[in-house]
C-alpha angles and dihedrals in degrees: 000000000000116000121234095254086048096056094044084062096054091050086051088045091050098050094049087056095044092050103041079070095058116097129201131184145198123004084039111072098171134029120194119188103194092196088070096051114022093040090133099071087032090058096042085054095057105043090046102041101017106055101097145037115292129197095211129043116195114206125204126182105241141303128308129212108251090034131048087356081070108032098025083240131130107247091358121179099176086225088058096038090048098043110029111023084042097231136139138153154143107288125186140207138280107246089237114034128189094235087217085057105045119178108238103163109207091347089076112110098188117104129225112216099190084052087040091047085045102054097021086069090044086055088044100052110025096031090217143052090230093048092056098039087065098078111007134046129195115216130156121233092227128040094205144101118207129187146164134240087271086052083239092153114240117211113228083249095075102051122108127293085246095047108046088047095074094031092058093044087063099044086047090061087050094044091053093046093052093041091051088039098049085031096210127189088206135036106179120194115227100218126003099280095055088050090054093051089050095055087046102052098034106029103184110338094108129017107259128192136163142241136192122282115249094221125135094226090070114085096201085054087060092046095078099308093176097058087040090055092045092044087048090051094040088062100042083072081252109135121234129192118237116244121289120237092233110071095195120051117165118206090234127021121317119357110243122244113269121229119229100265135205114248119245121194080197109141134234 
């Protein structure tokens, strides 16, 4: 019998397929699927964090450019995913790459700070990756990047009516196989759009709410987006650590220095 991490990878295999067939035109240029290219770290997430029950899902959009579009990730600042989830691997290329948004992997030195404010709190409050990964589990609706001639990028929610419907089709099955393999009580929507997706794909199997994006873009996230997450949760019934005394815990041994990094207002 298939173990649960084992079956998470096939979801996850199943989506990439479904949606390598989707097409999208103008005002998209260029579409990436992590989960082609960047498998490896995708495939390390989830054997290491996906491979039993969870009693919160967090649900991002979809990837950004400078996050899981480099590391195959959720949320996945290549800083945060190195030295605190503890993953690193070969990554490819897109076959047909924006040549404003090149696909470095780990080489990439912008950061994403939707993917830093995510697992920085994590660090903050749970100390470590594992202690969080018990009970919670961080995943994206839609596998895709999406982005225009410009390479200004363009969220799932803004394609057209007759191309998200088959996109989201396809992200709903996943969304249901990974909610009735992790059984969660909650899936919470980071930002508005992924709690609507939830709602829609899962009704009222499990109970779903909703906290800030961490974007940069929102002026209520860099107003303090970490207190705002923990006092949405909070209230949610949904319980959150106080902080830990020490502010830099590595997975395994000591945490490797991080190199000064480039911003990104990049989305995830």
């Amino acid at each position: 019998m298939p173990t649960l991490a084992e079956e998470m990878l096939n979801a996850a295999r199943r989506l990439c397929e479904e949606v390598s067939r989707l097409r999208f035109g103008p005002p998209v240029t260029h579409v990436y699927n992590p989960l082609e290219y960047a498998w490896g770290p995708q495939r390390q997430y989830i054997e290491r964090y996906g491979a039993t029950r969870k009693r919160v899902v967090l649900l991002g959009m979809n990837p950004g450019p400078f996050g899981m579009g480099q590391t195959g990730v959720p949320f996945g600042e290549v800083a945060r995913v190195r030295d605190f989830l503890g993953i690193e691997g070969a990554v490819g290329r897109p076959a047909h790459e924006h040549p404003e948004r090149p696909v470095l992997g780990f080489k990439c030195t912008r950061s994403e700070v939707s993917g830093s404010r995510v697992w920085g709190l994590v660090e903050e409050r749970w100390g470590t990756a594992a202690s969080f990964f018990k009970e919670h589990y961080v995943a994206n609706y839609c596998p895709l990047l999406f982005m225009e001639e410009g390479g200004k990028n363009r969220t799932p929610d803004k394609l057209a009516a007759s191309e998200r419907t088959a996109l989201q089709a396809a992200c709903d099955r996943h969304l249901q196989r990974v909610v009735e393999l992790l059984a969660p009580t909650w899936v919470i929507g980071v930002g508005g759009w992924a709690e609507l997706r939830a709602r829609a794909a899962l009704g009222d199997t499990v109970q779903i709410g909703r906290i800030l994006h961490p974007s940069p873009a929102s002026p209520a996230a860099n107003s303090g987006w970490a207190a705002a997450a923990v006092a949405e949760l909070r209230a949610l019934g949904i319980s959150v650590p106080d902080p830990k005394v020490r502010s830099v815990v590595a997975t395994a041994g000591q945490a490797k220095p991080r190199a000064r990094a480039r911003v990104s207002a990049a989305r995830e």
